[in-house]
N, C-alpha and C positions, 0 to 999 in steps of 0.2 A: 504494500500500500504506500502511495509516494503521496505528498502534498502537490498541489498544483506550485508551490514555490519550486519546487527540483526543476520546474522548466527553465527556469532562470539563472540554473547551476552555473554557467559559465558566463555573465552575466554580473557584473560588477556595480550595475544601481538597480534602485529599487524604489520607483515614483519619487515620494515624498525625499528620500533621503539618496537620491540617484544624483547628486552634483558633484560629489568627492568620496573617495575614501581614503579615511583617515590615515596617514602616518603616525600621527603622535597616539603615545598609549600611557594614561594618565592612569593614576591610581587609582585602579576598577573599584577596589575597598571601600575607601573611603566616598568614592562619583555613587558607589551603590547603595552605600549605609544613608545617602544623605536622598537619594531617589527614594528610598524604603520610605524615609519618614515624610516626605512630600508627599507620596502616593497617599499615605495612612493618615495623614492630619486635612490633607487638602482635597488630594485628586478624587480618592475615593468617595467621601463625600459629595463632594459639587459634580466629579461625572456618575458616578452610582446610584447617587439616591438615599435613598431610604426603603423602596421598595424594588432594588434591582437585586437583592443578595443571593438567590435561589443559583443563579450563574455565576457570579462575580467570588462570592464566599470560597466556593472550592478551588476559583484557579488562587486565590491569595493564599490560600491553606497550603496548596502543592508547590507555591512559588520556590522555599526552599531547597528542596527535593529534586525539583525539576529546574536546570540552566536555561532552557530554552525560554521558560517563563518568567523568569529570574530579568532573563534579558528584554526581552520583549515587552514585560511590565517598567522597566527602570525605563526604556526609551519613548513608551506611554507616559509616562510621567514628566518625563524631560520636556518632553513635547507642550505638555498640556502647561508646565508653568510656562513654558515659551507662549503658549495663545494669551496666559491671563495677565503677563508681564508687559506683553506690545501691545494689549487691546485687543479688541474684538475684532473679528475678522467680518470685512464686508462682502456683498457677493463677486464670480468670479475668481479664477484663479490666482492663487495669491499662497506662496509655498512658507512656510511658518518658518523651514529649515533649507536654507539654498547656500550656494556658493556666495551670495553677494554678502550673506548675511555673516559668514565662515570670514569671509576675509576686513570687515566690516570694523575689528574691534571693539562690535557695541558690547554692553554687557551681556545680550542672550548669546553672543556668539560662544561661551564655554558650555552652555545648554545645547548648542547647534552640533556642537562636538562629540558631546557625550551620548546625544539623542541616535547621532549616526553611528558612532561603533557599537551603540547597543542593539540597536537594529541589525546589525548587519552581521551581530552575533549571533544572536537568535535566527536569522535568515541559515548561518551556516551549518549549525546546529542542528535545525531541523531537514537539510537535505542530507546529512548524514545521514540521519537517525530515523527518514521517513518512512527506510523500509518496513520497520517493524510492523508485527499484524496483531500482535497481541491488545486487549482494549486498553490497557494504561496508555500504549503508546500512540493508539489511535485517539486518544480523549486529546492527550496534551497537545497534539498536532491538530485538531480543532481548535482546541482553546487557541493554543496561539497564531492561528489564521485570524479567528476572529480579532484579536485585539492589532492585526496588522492593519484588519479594515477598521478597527479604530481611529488608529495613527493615518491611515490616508485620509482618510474621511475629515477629522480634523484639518487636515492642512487641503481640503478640498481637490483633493488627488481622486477623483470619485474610480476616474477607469480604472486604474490600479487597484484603488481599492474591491472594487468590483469581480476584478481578478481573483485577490486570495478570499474573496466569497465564492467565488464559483468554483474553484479549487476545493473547499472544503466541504459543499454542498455535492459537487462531483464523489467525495470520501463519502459520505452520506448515503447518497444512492449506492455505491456500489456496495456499501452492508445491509441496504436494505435487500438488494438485487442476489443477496448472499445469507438470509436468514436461516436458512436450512443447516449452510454451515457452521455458523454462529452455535446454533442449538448443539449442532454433534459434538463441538469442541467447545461446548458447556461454556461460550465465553460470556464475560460479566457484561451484563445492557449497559448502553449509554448513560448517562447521565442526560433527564427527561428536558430540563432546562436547556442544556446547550443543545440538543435538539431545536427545544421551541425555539430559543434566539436565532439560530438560521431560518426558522421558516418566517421570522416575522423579519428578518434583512431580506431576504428574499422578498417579501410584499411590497417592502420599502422600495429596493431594487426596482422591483418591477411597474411600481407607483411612476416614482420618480424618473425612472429611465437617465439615461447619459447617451450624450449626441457620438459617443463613439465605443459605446457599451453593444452588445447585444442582446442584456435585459431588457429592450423594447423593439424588439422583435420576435420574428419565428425562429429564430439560430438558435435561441436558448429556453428550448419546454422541453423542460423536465419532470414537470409535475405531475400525476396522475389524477385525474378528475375520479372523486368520489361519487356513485352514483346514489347515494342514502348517508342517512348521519344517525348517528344514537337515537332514540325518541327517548332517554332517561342519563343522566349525569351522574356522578356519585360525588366530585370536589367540583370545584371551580377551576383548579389546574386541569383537568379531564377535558372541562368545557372553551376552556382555552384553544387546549392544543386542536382541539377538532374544528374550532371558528379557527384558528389562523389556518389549518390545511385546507379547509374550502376555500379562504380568502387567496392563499396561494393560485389554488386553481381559477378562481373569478377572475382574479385580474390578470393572470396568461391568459387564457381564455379572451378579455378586450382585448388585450397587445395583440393576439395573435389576430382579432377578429377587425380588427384597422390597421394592420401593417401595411397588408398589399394595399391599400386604396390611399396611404398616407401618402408611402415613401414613393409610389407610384408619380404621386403629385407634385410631391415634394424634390424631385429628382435633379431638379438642376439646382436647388439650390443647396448649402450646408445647412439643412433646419433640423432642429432637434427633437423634433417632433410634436405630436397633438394628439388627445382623446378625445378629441372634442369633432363634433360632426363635418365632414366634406363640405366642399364648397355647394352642392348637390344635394338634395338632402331625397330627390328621388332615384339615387343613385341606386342600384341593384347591389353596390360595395358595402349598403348599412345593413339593418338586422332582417333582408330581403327573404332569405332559403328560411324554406322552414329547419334546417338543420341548426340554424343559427337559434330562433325562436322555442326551438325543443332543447337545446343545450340553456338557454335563456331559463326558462321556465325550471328545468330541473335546478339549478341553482337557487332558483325562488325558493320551491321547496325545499331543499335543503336547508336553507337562511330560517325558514320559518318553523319547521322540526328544531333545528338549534333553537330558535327563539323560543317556544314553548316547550321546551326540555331546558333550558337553563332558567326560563321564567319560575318551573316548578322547584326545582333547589333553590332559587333564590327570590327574596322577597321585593321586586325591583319598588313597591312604592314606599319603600323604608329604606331606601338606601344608605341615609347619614343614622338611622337608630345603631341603637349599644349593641344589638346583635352581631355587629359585623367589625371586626377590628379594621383599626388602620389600612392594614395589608386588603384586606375587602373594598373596606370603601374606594380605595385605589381603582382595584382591581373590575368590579362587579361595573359601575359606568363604561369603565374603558372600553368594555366590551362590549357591552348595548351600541355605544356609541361607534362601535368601526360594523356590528350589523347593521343598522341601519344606513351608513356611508353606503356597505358593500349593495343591499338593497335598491338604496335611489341611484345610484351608477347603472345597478340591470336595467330599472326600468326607463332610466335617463336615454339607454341605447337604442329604444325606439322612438324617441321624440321626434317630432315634425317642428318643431318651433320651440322658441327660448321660452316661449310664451308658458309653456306647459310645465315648468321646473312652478309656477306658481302655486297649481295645485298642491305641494308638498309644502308648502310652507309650515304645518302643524309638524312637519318632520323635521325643519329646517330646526325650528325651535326646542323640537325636545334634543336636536343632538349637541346645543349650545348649553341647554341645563347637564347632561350627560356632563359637557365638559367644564361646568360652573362646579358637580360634585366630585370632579376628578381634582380639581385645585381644592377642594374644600377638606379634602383627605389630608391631604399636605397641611394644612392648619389645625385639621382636630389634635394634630399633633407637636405641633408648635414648629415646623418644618416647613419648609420652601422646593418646590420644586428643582430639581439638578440645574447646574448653569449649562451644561452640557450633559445631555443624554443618547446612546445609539440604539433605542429599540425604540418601534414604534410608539409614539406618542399623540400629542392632538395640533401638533400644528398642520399635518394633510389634511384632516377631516375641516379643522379649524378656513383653512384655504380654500377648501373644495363651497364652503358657506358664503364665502366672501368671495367668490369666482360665480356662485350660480343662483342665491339667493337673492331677490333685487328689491323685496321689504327693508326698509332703510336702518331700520329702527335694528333689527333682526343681525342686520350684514353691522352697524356699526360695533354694535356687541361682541360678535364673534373677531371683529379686528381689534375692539380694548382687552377680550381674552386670549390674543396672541401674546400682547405684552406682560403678561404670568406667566407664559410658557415658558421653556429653556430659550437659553441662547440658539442651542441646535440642538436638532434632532435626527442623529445618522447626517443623511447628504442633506436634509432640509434647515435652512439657515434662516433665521427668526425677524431679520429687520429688512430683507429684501421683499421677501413674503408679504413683510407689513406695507414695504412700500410700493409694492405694486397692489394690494388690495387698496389702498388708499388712491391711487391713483386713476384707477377701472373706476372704482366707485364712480368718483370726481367725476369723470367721462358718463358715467352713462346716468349721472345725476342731474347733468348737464341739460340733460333732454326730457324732463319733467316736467319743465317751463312755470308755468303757474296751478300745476295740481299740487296737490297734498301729500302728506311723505305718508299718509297710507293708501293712496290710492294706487291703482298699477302703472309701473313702470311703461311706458309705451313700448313697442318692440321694437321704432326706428331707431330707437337709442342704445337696446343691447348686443354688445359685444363677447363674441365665442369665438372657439377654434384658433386662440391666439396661437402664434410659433414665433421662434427669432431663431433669426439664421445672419449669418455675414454676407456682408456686402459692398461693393467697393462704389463709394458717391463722389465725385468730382477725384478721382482717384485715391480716395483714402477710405482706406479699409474699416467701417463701421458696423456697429449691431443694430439688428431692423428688424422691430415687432411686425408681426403681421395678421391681422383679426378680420374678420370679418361683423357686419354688421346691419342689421335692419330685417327687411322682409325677403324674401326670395323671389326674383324677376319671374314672369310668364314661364320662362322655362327652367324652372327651381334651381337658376343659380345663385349664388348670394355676392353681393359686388365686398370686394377685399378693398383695405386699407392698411396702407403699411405708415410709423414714424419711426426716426431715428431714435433709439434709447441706449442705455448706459446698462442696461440690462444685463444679466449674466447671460452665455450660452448655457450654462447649468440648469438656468431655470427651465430652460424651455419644454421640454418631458414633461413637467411637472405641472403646464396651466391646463 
């Protein structure tokens, strides 16, 4: 069993920390005793949580035990005072740890040093040691995939990062592909956690997209579409894992079901893609085959089996009482609230008009309360949300309200509960989010004229199907939104509008 990192054995960078490698070799001792106690006083707090331990507890447990983790955690840590020492990072790529910064003399440049040989220990380390088949050595060699897609993710390395996810998730399948053996040679299960956390980076992954990934295409399904779900739960972790395995399946299932008609369209130019409906919307490319609308439907029901099988173990109209610790109140919203996301996405797929997201507005609402009792957990306990968090969270759902909601009242809510959220979450970044919802708003506020902020948005004012792609205007190379907007002409096309913006290409997957 090899990590997807062996691919890179000969292979001297590695994204984020791919500008140098190190000559000097400082005293690992004491650069580690002093990573140890930053991780333990700071990092793990502000990137952990309070409700992320289920995963994070055991790789800290094996840190010592294990070099790989050892290392791989000190250059996490380096890393991450490096983001809290220079500030926040805005959208767009922007490398925490580069050569400019190496030669720089600033003060993070001794972090920039230590962050890459520790990195690039733990890189070495594990292409040694990836043959192993036994599970300790297949746990560790997860564990420290994932905290690589940490460290990309953080310095907004997403392709890369992407990479030692698919690498790890590639490990995944092929023991799934392999249980039979597993059983004869009596090997010890997984650890359930670090399972779930790849299936819910995966969803991220496949949410989000990257303009040079193949999470937002057909090149990367791998998931196997469940055709039934429990009708009975016995924990809340039980009812997790089987909502993020269908949510995996849902959303490959879109990517795959708008690739051809996107990239098709999209072809001349660098765009990073869209979930949002063709310029067309009587195209034969939307939810046209009944094969599409039987795959539709069955997800329905599955979403709605989960729903009334996790309704019965848990009590959702008491969700802040004494019954449920901390760790619940957390936990039990988060989850309503990404069914219901998955929900108005299915049925968002047969829409004819912007016009028709209005009907859902009683949903819009309750997935904004969903996320009012997700922060209200983090207080029952005198606690704050992570400044940095990489598993699913509420700034997609949070986005998805403030990208298709157009009750004003509704959308401004959901944009003052972004500013509660982390700074990031995985590839999703907190303040560009906020400023292009603030911006769309603005735009298609714009065309309200003299009605009232509860009356209906008109349709000549809303704007969908946004992409940004590069472009070259009077010959210099700029970023260029491009959305469409209003009613669709006689022959159901919709007229596009492009402006020049400052926008990330990251974002683009993601509106």
């Amino acid at each position: 069993m090899q990590c997807a990192c062996r691919r890179h054995e000969s292979e001297t960078c590695y994204g984020l920390l791919n500008d140098t490698l190190l000559a000097t070799n400082p005293t690992l001792g004491e650069g580690e005793c002093r990573s140890f106690a930053y991780l333990r006083s700071k990092a793990v707090p502000e990137i952990f949580g309070v409700f992320d331990t289920d995963f994070w507890s055991p790789i800290l447990q094996r840190r010592e035990a294990e070099p790989v983790l050892q290392h791989a955690l000190s250059s996490l840590s380096a890393v991450y005072e490096h983001y809290r020492r220079d500030g926040r990072l805005k959208s767009g790529p922007n490398r925490l740890i580069s050569k400019r910064t190496l030669d720089s003399g600033s003060s993070t440049a001794p972090l920039s040093h230590f962050a890459i040989q520790q990195y690039n220990k733990a890189i070495k380390l594990l292409t040694k040691d990836g043959s192993s088949d036994d599970s300790d050595s297949i746990e560790v060699t997860l564990m420290a995939c994932l905290i690589f897609v940490c460290i990309e993710f953080l310095g907004n390395n997403f392709s890369t990062g992407l990479n030692h996810l698919k690498g790890g998730l590639k490990i995944l399948d092929h023991l799934k592909n392999t249980q039979s053996i597993d059983h004869t040679m009596k090997r010890r299960p997984l650890n359930q956690a670090l399972k779930d956390l790849y299936i819910r980076l995966d969803i991220q992954a496949t949410v989000h997209g990257s303009a040079t990934s193949d999470f937002n295409s057909t090149a990367f399904q791998h998931w196997q579409f469940t055709p039934w779900l429990p009708t009975h739960f016995s924990t809340i972790g039980e009812a997790q894992t089987k909502l993020s395995e269908e949510l995996c399946a849902i959303f490959q299932f879109m990517r795959h079901r708008n690739d051809e008609s996107h990239y098709s369209a999209n072809s001349s130019s660098t765009s990073s893609g869209t979930c949002d409906a063709p310029p067309s919307l009587d195209s034969s490319s939307l939810t046209s085959t009944s094969k599409t609308q039987t795959r539709t439907q069955l997800h329905l029901g599955n979403l709605r089996r989960w729903h009334d099988a996790f309704s019965s173990l848990v009590k959702p109209d008491r969700l802040t009482s004494i019954d449920y610790n901390a760790h619940q109140r957390h936990t039990i919203p988060l989850l309503f609230l990404y069914h219901d996301l998955a929900v108005l996405q299915l049925k968002a797929s047969t829409f004819k008009s912007q016009m028709e997201y209005d009907e859902f507005q009683p949903e819009f609402e309750r997935m904004v309360t969903y996320v009012w009792r997700v922060l209200q957990a983090f207080d029952a306990i005198g606690s704050r949300p992570p400044v940095v968090s990489f598993d699913m969270g509420l700034l997609g759902p949070l986005f998805f309200i403030a990208l298709k909601c157009r009750h004003l009242r509704t959308r401004q809510r959901a944009i003052g509960l972004m500013r509660l959220a982390p700074e990031r979450e995985g590839m999703w970044i907190r303040d560009p989010i906020i400023e292009y919802s603030e911006w769309k708003m603005k735009q298609e506020e714009a065309g309200r004229g003299a009605l009232n902020e509860d009356a209906i948005l008109p349709e000549e004012s809303r704007m969908f199907g946004e992409t940004v792609f590069q472009a070259f205007v009077n010959g210099e190379q700029v970023r260029v939104l491009r959305f469409y907007k209003g009613k669709a002409d006689a022959l159901g096309v919709f007229k596009s509008e492009e402006v020049v913006t400052n926008m990330s290409l990251d974002m683009g997957d993601f509106l």
